[in-house]
C-alpha positions in Angstrom: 72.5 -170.4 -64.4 72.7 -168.4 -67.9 73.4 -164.7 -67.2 71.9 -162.9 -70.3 73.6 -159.8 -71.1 72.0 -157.9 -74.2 75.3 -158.8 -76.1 75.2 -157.1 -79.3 77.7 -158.5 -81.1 76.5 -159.7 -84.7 77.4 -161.6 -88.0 75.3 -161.8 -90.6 75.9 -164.1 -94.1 74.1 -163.5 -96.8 73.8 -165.7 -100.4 74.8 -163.3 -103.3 74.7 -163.8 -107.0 75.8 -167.7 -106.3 78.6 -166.6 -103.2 78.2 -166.5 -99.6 79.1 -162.8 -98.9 79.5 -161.2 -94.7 77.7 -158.4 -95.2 77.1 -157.4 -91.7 79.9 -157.6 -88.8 79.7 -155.9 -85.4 82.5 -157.7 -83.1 81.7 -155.0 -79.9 81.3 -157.4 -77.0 79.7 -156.0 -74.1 81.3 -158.9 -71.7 84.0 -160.9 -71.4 85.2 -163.5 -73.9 85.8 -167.7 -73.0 89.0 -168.7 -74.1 89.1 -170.8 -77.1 88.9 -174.1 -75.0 85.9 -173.5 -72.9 84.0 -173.1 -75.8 82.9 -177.0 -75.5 80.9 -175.1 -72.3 78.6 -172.9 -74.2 74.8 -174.3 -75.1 75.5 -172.8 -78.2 78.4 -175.1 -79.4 76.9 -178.5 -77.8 77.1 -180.8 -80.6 76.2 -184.6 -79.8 76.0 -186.2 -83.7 73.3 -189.2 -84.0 76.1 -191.8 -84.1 77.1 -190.6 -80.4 73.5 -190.9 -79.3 73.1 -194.7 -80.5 76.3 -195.4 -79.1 75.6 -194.2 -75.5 72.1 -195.8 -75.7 74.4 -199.0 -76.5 76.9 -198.3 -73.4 73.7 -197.6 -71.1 72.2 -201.0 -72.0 75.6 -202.8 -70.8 75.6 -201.2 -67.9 78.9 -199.0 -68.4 79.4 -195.7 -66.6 79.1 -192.8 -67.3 83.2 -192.0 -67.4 84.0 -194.9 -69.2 81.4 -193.6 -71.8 83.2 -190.2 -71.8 86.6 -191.9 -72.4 84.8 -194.0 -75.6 83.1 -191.0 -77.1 86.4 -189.3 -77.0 88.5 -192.1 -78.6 85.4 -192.3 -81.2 86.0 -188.9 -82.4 89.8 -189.0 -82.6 90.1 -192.2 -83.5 92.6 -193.2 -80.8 94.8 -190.0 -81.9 94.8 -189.2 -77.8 92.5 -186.0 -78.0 90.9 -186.9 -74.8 88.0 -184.9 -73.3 88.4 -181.7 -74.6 87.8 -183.3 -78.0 84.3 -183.9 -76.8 81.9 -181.1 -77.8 79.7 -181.7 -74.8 80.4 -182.6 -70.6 79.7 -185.6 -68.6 76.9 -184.2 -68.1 75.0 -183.7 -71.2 76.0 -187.8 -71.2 74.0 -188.1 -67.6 71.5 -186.3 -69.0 70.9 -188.3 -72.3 71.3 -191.9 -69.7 68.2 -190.1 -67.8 66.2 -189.8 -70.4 66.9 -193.7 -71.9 65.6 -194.7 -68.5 62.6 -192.2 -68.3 61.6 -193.9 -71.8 61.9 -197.4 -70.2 60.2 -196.1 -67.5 57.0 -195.6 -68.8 54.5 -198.6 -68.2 57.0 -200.8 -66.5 54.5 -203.1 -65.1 53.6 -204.1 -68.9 57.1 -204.2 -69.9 57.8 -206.6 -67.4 55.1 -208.9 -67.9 55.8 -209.0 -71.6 59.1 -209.7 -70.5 57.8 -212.4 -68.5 55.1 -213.7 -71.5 58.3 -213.8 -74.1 60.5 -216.0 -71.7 57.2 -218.4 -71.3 57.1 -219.1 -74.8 61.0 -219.5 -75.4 61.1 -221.4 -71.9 57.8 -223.9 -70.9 59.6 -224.2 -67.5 59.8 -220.5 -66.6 57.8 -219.6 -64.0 56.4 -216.7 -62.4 54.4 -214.9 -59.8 52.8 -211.7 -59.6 50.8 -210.8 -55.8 48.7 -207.8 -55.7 47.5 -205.6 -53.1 43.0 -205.2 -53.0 43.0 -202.1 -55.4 45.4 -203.8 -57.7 48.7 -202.2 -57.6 51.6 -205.1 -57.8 52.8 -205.6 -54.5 55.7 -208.7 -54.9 56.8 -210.4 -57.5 59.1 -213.5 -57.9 60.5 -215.9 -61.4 62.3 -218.4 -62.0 63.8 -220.3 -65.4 63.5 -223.6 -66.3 67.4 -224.3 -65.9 67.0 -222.6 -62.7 64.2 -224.6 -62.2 66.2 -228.2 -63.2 69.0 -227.2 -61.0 67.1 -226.8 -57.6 65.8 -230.8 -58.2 69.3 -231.4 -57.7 70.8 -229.0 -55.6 68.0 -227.2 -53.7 68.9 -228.9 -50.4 70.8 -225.9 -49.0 69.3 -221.9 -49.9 71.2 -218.6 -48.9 68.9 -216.0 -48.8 69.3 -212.2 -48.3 67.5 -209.1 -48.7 70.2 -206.5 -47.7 70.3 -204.6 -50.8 67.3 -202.1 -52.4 69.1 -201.8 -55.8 65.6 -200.3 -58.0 64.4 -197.2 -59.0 61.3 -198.3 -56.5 63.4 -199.1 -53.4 62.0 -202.7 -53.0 63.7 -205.3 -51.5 66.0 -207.4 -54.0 65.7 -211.1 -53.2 67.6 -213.9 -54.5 66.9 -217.1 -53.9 70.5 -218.6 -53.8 71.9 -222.2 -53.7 75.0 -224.3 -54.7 75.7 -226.3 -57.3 76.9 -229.8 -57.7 80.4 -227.7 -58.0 80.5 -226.1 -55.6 79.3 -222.9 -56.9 76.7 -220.3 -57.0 73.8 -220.6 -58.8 69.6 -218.3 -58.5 67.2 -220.5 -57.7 64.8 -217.7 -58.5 64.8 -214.2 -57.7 61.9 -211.5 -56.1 61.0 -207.9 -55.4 59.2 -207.8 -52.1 57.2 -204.8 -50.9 58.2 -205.1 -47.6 60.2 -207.3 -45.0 57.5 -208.5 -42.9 56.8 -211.7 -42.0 53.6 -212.3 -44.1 55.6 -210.7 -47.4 58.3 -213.5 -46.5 55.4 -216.0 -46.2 54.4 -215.6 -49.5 58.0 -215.6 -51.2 58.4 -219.2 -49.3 55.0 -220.5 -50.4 55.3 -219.2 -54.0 58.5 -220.9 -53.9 57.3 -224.2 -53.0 55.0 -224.4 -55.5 57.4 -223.2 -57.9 60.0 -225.9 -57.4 57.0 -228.8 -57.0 56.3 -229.0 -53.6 60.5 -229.7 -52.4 61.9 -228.5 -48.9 64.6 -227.0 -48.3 67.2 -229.1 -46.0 68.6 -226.4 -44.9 68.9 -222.1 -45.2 70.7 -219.6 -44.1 69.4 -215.7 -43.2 70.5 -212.8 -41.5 68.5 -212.5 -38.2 65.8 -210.7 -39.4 63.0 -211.9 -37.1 60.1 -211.8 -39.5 62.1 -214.1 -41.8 62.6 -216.8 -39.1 58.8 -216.5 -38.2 58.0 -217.3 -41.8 60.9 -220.1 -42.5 59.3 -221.7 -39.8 56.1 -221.6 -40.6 56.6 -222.9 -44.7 59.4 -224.8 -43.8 58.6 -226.3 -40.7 61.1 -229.2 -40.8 64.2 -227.2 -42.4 67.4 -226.4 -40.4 67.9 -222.6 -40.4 70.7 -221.0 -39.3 71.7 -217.3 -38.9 75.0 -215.7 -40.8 78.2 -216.0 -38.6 80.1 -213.3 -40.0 77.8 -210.5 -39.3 77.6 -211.5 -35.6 81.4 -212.1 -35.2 81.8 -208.3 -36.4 78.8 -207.1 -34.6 80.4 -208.4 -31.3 84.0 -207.1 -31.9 82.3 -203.5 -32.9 80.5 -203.9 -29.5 83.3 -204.7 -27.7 86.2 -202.5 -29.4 87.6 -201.5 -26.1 87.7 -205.1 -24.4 89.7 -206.3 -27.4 91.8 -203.9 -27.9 93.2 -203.9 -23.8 92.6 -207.8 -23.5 95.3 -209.3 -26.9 94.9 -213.1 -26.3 90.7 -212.4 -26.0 90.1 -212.7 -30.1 92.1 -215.7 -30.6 90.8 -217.3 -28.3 87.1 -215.9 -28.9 87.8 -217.0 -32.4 89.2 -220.3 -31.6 85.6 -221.5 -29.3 83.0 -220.0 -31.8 85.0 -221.4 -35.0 86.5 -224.6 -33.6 84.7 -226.4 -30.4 84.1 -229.8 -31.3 81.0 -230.7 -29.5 78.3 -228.2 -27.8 79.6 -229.7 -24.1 83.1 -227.9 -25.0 81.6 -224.5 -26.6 79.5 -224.1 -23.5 82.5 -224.9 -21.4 84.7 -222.9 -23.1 82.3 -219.7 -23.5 81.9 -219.9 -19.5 85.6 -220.3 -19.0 86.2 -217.4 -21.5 83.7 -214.8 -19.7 84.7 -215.1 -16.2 89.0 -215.4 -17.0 88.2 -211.8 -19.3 85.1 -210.3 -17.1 83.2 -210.2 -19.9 80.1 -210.7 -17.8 78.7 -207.4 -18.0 79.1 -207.1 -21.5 75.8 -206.4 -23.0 76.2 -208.1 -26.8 78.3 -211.0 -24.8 74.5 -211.9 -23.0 72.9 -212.3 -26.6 75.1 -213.7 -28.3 74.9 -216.8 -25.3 71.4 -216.5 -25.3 71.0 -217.2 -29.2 74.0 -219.2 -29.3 72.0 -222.5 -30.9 71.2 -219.9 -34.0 74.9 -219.3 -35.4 77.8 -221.0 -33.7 78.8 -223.6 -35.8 79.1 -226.8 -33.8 75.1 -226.4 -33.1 74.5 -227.2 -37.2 77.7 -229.9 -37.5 75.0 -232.6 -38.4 73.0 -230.6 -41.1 73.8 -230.3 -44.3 75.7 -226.8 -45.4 78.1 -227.2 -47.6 80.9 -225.2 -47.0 78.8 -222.4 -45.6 78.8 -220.8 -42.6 77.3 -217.4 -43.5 75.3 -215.4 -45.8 78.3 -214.2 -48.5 77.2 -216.1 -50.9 73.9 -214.0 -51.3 76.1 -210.8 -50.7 78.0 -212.4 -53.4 75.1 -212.2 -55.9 73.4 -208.7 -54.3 77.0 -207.2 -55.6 77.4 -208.6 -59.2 73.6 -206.9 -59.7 74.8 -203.6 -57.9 77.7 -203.7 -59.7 75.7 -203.5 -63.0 72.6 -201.8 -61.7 72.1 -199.1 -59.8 69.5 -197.1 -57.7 68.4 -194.9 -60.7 67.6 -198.1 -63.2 64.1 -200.0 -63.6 62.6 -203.0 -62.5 62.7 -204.4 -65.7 66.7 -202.9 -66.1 67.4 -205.8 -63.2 65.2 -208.5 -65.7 67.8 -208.0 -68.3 70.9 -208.2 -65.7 69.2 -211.7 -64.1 69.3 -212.5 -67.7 73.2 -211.9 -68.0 73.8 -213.8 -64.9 71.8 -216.8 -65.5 73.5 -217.2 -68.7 76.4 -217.0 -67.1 75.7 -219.7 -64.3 74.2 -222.3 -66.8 77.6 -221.7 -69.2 79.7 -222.0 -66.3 78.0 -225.2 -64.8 78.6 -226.6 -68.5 82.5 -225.5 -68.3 83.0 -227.1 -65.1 81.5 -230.4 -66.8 83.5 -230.5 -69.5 86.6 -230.3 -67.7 85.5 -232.9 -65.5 84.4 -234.7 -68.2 87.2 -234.4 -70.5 90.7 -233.7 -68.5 92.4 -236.5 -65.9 93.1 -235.3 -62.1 96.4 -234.5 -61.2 96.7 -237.5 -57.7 98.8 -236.8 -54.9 98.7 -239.5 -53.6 98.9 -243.6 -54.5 95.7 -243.9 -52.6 92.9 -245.5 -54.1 90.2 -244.0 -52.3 92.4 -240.6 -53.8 91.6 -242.1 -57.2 87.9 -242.7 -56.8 87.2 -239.5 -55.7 88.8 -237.8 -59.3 86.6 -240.3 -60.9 83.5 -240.1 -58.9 83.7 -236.4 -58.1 83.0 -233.2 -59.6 86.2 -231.7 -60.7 86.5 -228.7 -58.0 84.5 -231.0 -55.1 87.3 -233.6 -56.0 89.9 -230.4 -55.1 88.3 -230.1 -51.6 88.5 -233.7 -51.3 92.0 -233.7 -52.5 92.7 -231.1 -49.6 91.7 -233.6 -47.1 93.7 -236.0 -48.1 97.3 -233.7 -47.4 95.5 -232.8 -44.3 95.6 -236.1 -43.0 99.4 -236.1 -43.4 99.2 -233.8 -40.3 97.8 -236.0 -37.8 98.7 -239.1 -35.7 96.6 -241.9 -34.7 96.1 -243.6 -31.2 94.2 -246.7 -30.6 91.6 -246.3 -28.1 89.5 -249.3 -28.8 91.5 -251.5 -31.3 89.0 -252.2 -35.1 86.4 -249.9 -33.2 87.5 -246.2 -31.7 90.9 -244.2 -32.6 91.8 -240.8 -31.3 93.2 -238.3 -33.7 95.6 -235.6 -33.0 97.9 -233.1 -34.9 101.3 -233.5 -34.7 103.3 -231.5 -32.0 105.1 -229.4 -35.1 102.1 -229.1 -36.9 99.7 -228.2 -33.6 102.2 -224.8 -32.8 99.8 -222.4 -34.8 96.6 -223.4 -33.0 95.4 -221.6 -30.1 94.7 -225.1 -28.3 94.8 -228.7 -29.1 92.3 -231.1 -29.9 91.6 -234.6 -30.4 88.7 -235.9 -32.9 87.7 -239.1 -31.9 86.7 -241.7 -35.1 84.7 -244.5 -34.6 84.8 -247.4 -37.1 82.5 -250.2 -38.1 84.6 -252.4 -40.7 82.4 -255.5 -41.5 79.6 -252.1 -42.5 82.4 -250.2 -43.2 81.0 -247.3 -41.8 83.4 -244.3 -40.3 82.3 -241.4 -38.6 83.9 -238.8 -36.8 83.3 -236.5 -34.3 83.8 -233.2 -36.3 80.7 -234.7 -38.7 82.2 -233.0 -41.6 80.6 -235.7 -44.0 77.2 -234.9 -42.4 77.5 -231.0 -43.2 80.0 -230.6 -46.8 79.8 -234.2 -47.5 82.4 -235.2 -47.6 85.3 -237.6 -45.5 87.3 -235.5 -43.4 91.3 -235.6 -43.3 90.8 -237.3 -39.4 88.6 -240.4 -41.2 91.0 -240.2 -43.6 93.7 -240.6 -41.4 92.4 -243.4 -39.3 91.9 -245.7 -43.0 94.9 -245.7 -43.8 96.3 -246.5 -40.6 94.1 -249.7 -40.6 95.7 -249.8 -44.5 91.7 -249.3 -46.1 92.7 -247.5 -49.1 89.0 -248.0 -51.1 85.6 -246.4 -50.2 82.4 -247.4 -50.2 80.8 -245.6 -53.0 78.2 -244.2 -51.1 80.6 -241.6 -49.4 80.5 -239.9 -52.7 77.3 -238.4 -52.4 75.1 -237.8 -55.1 74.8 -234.0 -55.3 78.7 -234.0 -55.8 78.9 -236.3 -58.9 79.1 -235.6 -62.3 75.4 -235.8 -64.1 74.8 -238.1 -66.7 73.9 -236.7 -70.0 72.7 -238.9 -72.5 73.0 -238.0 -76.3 71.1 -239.7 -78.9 72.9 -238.9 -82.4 70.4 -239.0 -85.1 72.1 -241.2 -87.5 70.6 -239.8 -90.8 71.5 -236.3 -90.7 74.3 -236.9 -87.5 72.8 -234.2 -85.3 73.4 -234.8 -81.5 69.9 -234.1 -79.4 70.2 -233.5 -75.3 67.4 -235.9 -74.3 68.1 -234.4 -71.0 66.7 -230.7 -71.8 63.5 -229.7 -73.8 64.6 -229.1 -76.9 61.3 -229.7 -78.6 62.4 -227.0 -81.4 65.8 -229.4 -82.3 63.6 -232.8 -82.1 60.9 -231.2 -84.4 63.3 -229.9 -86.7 65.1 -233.4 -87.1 62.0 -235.1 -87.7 60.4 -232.9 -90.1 63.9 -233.4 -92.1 64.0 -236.8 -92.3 59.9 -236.9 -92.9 61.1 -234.4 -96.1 63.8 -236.8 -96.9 61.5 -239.6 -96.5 59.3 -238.1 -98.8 61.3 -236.8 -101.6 62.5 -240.5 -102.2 58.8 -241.6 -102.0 57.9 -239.5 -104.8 60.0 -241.2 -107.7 58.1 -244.5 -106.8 54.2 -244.7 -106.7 54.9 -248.1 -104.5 56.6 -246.1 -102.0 54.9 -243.3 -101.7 51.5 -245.0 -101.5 53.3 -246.9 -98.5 54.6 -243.5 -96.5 51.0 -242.4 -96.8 49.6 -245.2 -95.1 52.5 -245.4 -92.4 51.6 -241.5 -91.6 47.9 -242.5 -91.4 48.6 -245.3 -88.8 50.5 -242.5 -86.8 47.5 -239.8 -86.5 
């Protein structure tokens, strides 16, 4: 708070015959001076030139902070002489202050905003999508979009969805909600994204409808939540048929939390709590196991111990080994995407401030899906291996799902083989060296059907990531099968076709796999112009373009 004092203290300048002249000076202070460097402090000497306005409007709009704007101004107005802050003629916050203001004016009529947001992506993008639900008197209750590459991608890839709504990351505190999936690399990728009014289950009903309809009526295969119960009442109720699972992770901490004391006194309890939930084979062993596990460490009065058994068919793993989740077993991958937004937006920034940021990231996914195919396209796989079914993979596989693939292959170097029914059942086992870390042995049984050549193990690995596993692997080349059938390189994990047609007169390529209406109309109104210009010299030929363009209406 300004103290104001009565100070007397005066200097007056005045303009005489053509000179400035003092002609009045009274230097009697009635309190005490700041020293010469605090004088940034004062109202009086705040200076912020128009140049540094612009420039944090600039910052603001990429999202930088507010200390990293300090340290720019500062290095603007030295020029990288090393002046620091005290060069600055104003604090951090004066900076905060301007950054409220930006957003205030960004504030104002956001509903508009973002539907003009929405409008201009329509007419740039005839696949965008978009879905505004009201409340009876009007006021916008949820609202969800999607692009058109977003859009393309889920036709492919929209067998698996992670979906979170942990953070509330708005000036509004809605519910952020994106619609995450996986790519044919093996990456990240929005399906679409939504602010939700609330988390109940007929708010969730709508996202999933509104999301069926926006991706033409396709299922999901498969999702993964948190265990928010009013999101399982509406996954099962739009997506009647689709395997849902809840996150592992959060459970797995939620269960050591409850039971700090039990693991801390009891040392060989977590490996060996780790080693059921994370590795049973079959549900006859986890259920084994788990009993075994509670009575040995009289866990039976434990509380979280009782729920986690009694919704054990909702996360433990080895209930979902025959549905497809692709190296998933929890939600991170939507925590993943919640954090790159909160990284860039915080609580104190617009609805249509997260708009431009889902812009930014869906560039980001469409250019790094099209760097991905060009190095599968265009560089060779290092083998290491001479196995042929090694070399199909690199040539049927995405580059980084031909890595995971590549993994099981040295995998398999760690197991032997028993016969248990000779060109029809083997037993696979680690070796006794490699075997030492794990908290207890197991054998995967693989059953083979050569004249089919169908393989199958028990761990079902090619049923959930799709892919062989080192034990399959293992048993082939025991029985010296070094090729695969083709159709153990699932579709989802190969490289997508693209055809180019290259427009031989003016040698422009066109993507006849987007909609690039703009390029195509643009190469045919050249060559029409082309056409045209040659018709002109001769009456013959120009008489004969007419007529050809008349056939064509």
């Amino acid at each position: 708070m300004v103290v104001l004092t009565g100070c007397t203290a005066t200097m007056v300048i005045t303009y005489l015959d053509d000179v400035w002249k003092i002609t009045r000076l009274d230097l009697a202070h009635n309190h005490e001076l700041h020293p010469p460097g605090e004088s940034r402090f004062l109202r009086s000497h705040k200076k912020m030139t128009v140049e540094e306005t612009m420039m944090i409007r600039t910052c603001n709009a990429c999202k930088i902070p507010t200390r990293k704007i300090m340290a720019i101004l500062a290095y603007m107005r030295w020029g990288g002489g090393g002046g620091g802050l005290k060069a600055l003629s104003y604090t951090k916050k004066d900076v905060s202050n301007v950054r409220t203001s930006i957003r205030t004016e960004s504030g104002i009529n956001e509903m508009m905003k973002m539907l003009e947001y929405f409008l201009r992506k329509k007419e740039k993008d005839k696949m965008f999508y978009y879905k505004i639900d009201s409340d009876e008197e009007g006021r916008v209750t949820n609202i969800f979009w999607s692009d058109g590459y977003s859009r393309e991608l889920y036709k492919d890839c929209g067998d698996l969805v992670s979906f979170d709504t942990t953070y509330r990351t708005n000036r509004y505190n809605l519910p952020f909600a994106p619609i995450v999936g996986i790519t044919s690399h093996g990456d990240n990728c929005l399906f679409g994204c939504a602010f939700l009014q609330n988390e109940i289950a007929k708010t969730f009903i709508w996202l999933f409808e509104t999301l069926l309809e926006c991706m033409g009526g396709k299922e999901l295969v498969s999702i993964i939540t948190d265990q928010d119960a009013a999101m399982r009442t509406a996954i099962k109720q739009v997506f009647p048929r689709t395997n849902h699972r809840n996150c592992l992770f959060h459970i797995m901490k939620k269960a050591q939390e409850k039971a700090v004391m039990t693991f801390a006194t009891t040392p060989s309890l977590h490996d060996d709590f780790m080693d059921i939930v994370h590795r049973s084979v079959t549900i006859a062993e986890f259920e084994r196991l788990w009993t075994q596990m509670t009575v040995n460490y009289k866990l039976e009065h434990i509380t979280y111990f009782k729920i986690m058994w009694a919704n054990r068919w909702r996360f433990v793993p080895v209930y979902f080994k025959t549905c497809f989740y692709p190296f998933v077993q929890t939600t991170a991958r939507s925590e993943g995407t919640n954090a790159i937004f909160k990284d860039n937006v915080s609580c104190t920034h617009s609805v249509s401030s997260f708009l431009d940021e889902y812009d930014r990231i869906a560039e980001g996914i469409e250019e790094n899906q099209k760097h991905h195919d060009s190095v599968t396209r265009d560089t060779k796989a290092k083998l290491n291996s001479a196995y042929f079914f090694e070399l199909q993979a690199a040539r049927l596989l995405n580059r980084s799902i031909f890595y995971k693939f590549q993994k099981q292959v040295i995998h398999s170097t760690r197991y032997n083989v028993d016969v248990t029914e000779a060109n029809r059942k083997y037993s696979v086992y680690k070796t006794e060296k490699q075997s030492r870390k794990d908290f207890r042995l197991r054998r995967y049984v693989v059953s083979v059907n050569l004249p089919a050549s169908d393989y199958s193990c028990i761990c079902c690995k090619f049923q959930k990531d799709g892919l062989l596993c080192a034990h399959v692997l293992r048993v082939l080349v025991h029985l010296n099968i070094t090729e695969l059938d083709e159709k153990y390189f699932i579709d989802i994990w190969r490289p997508k076709e693209k055809k180019i047609k290259r427009n031989i007169a003016n040698n422009i390529p066109v993507d006849l796999t987007g909609e690039d209406t703009q390029m195509r109309y643009n190469v045919i109104s050249k060559r029409m112009t082309d056409l045209a210009s040659r018709a002109v010299k001769n009456n013959g030929r120009y008489a004969f373009l007419l007529k050809e363009v008349d056939n064509l209406e």
